[in-house]
N, C-alpha and C positions, 0 to 999 in steps of 0.2 A: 504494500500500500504506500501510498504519498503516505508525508508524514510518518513514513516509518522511523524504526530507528537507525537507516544508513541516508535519509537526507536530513534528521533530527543532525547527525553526529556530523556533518560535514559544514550545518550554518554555526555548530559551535566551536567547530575546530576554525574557521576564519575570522571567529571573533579572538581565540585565544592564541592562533596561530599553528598552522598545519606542522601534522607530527614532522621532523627531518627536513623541512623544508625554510627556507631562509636563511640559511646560519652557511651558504655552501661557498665556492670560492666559484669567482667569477668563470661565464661560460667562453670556451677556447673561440678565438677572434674575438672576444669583447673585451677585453679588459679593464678593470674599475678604474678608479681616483685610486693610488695608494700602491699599485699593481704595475710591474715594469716588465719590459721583455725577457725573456732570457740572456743572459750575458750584462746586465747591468741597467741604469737608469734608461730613461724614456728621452727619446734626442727631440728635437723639434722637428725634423720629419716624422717622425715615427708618433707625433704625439698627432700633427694634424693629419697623418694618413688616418687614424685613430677617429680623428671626428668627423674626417669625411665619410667615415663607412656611415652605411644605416643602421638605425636605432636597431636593438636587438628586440625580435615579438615574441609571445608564448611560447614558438617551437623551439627557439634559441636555450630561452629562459626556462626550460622542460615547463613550465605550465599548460594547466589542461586548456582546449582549446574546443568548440562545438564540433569541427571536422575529428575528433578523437572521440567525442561522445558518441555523435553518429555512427564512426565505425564499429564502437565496441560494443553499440547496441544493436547493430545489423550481425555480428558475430556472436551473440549469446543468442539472437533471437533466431536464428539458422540453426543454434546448438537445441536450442528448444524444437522447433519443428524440426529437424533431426531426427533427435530422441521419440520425440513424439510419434514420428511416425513410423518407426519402430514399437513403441506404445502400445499401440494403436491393432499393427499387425497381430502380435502375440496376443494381446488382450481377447481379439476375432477369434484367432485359435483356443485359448485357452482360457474360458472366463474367470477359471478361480485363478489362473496365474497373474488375469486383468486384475482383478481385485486386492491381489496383494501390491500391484504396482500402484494399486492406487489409494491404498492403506499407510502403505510406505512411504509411497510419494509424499502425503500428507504430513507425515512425522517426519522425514529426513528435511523436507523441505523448512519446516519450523524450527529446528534444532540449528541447520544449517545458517539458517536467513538470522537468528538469533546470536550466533560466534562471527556469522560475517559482522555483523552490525556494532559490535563492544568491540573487535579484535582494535588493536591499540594502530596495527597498520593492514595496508590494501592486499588482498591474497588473492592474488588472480587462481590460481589452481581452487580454492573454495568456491570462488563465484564461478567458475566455469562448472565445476562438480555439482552448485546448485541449479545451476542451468541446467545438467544434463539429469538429474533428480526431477528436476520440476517436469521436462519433457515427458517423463517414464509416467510423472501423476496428471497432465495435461492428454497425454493420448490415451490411454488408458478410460481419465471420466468422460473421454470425447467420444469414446468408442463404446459407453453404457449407455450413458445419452442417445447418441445414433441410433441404436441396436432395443430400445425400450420409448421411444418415443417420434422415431420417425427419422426416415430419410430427410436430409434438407435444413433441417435442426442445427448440425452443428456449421455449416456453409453461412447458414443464415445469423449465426452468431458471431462469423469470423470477418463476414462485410459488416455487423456492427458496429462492432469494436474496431475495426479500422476505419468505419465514418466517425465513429467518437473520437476517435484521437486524433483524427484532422479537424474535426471539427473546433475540438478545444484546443487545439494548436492556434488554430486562426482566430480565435475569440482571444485567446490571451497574448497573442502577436498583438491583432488590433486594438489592445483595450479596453476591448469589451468586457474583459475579466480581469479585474485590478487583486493582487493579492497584498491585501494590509495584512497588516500586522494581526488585528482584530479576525479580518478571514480565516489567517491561519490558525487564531487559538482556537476558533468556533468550528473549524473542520477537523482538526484534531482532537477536540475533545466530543467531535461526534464519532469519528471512526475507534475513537477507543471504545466508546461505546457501544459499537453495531458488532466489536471485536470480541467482546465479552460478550453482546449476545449473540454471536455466533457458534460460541463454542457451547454454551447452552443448549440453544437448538440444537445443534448436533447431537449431544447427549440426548435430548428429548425423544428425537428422530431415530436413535441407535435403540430406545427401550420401549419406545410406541408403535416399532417398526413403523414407521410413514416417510415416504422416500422424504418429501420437506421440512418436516417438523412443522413449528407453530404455523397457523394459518390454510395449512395444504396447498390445494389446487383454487383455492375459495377466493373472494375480495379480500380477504384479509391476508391471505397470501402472496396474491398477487400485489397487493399496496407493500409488501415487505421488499418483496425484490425491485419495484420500482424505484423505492426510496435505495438499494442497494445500488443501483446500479448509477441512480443520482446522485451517491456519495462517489461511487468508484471514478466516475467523470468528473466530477470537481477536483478531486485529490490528483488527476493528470495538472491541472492548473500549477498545483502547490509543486510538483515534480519540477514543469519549465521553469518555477521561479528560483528552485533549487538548483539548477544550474547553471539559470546565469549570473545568479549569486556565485558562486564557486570560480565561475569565469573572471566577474569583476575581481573577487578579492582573490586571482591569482592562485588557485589552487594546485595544486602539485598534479602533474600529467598522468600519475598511475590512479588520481582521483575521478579520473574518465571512465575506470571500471568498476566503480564502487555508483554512479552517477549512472551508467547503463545498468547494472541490476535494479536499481531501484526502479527504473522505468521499465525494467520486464518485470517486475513484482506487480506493479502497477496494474499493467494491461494485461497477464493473466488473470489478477482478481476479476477486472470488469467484464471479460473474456466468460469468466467461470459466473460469472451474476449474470451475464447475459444466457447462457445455457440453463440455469433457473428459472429465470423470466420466460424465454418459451416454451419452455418445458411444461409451468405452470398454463400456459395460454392453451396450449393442446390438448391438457387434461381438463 
């Protein structure tokens, strides 16, 4: 989710200053105030060849950069459908093997998303291992879904969820969606909310046997995932805001994979609330 805790940790690490990052010695062809060639002091050619070069950008300065966010979120989210559709196969084959993939999924994904989020630095090997975790839990519910409520189902949930997320792209490009300060506490303390009743419901749903828990197929159910999937599209907002916060205040460039997980955390949930929602509308 937006406001989880790996864009929580990234707006407090630019307030207090990002782990190993600023303390470094200037990058090679830039060199600082203070900082001379090799072999001795700085002549007067060599100072103004110095300021004729161009300013050093993000890439010089390894800060993260949006062309680094982009890729590294086109590369987990490939590792997701990947995985997934691997998932997906086996699950077709073998429904009790789906079901442990999708049992598992569930728990490694939480365990996972939870040491990514505290670890003190960026671990690319975890977030890529939660990626291909989550694929295993993402094909797997896509291929219950499918297989217990219709053809169409899950296709129809994946052009969703990619109008949603252009859609809030271009609403929070153009302004239309301003995120205060105020937004952010009021959507974060609704998702913590909808987080604890989510696990709830589940338990509910696990001892009621009823594939939805509270509400079922009924108005009351279907007003649940509406509002689910109304939070899961706003918290894309708090995500864009999240990283060009990270961008301005100069984040460290291995912050670009900590900054793409977050935004497939994102659009799987709304992804998985959307498979909800119509799943409820056909019953």
């Amino acid at each position: 989710m937006a406001s989880n805790p790996v864009f929580d940790r990234i707006e407090k690490d630019s307030r207090s200053g990002y782990a190993g990052f600023g303390n470094t010695a200037p990058q090679r062809g830039y060199p600082q105030q203070g900082y001379g060639y090799p072999g001795g002091p700085i002549s007067d050619g060599q100072l103004e060849d110095m300021y004729n070069r161009p300013s050093a950008g993000p890439v010089q300065t390894g800060r993260v950069t949006m062309d680094d966010v982009v890729m590294k979120t086109l590369t987990l989210f490939a590792i997701v459908l990947g995985v997934g559709a691997f998932g997906w196969i086996v699950s077709d084959r073998s429904p009790a093997l789906g079901q442990m993939f999708w049992m598992g999924g569930m728990i490694a994904t939480l365990v996972l998303g939870l040491v990514i989020a505290f670890k003190k630095t960026v671990s690319v090997p975890l977030i890529i291992a939660y990626a291909a975790v989550e694929g295993l839990f993402v094909g797997a519910v896509s291929n219950f879904f499918n297989d217990f409520y219709g053809e169409g189902l899950v296709s129809t949930a994946v052009v969703a969820t990619l109008a949603t997320f252009a859609g809030m792209f271009l609403a929070y490009k153009s302004g239309l969606i301003k995120v205060t300060t105020k937004f952010r506490r009021i959507l974060t303390l609704m998702i913590f909310g909808y987080a604890i009743f989510a696990v709830v419901n589940f338990i509910f749903a696990m001892i009621s046997n009823t594939p939805f828990g509270f509400g079922g197929t009924g108005a009351l159910g279907i007003g649940i995932s509406l509002f689910a999937v109304g939070l899961a599209s706003l918290s894309l907002a708090l995500d864009f805001d999240s990283i060009d916060h990270a961008i301005r205040t100069g984040a460290p460039q291995q912050y670009s994979w900590l900054l793409a997980h977050g935004l497939i955390v994102t659009l799987v949930w709304l992804y998985i609330e959307f498979l909800r929602l119509l799943a409820r509308l056909r019953e």
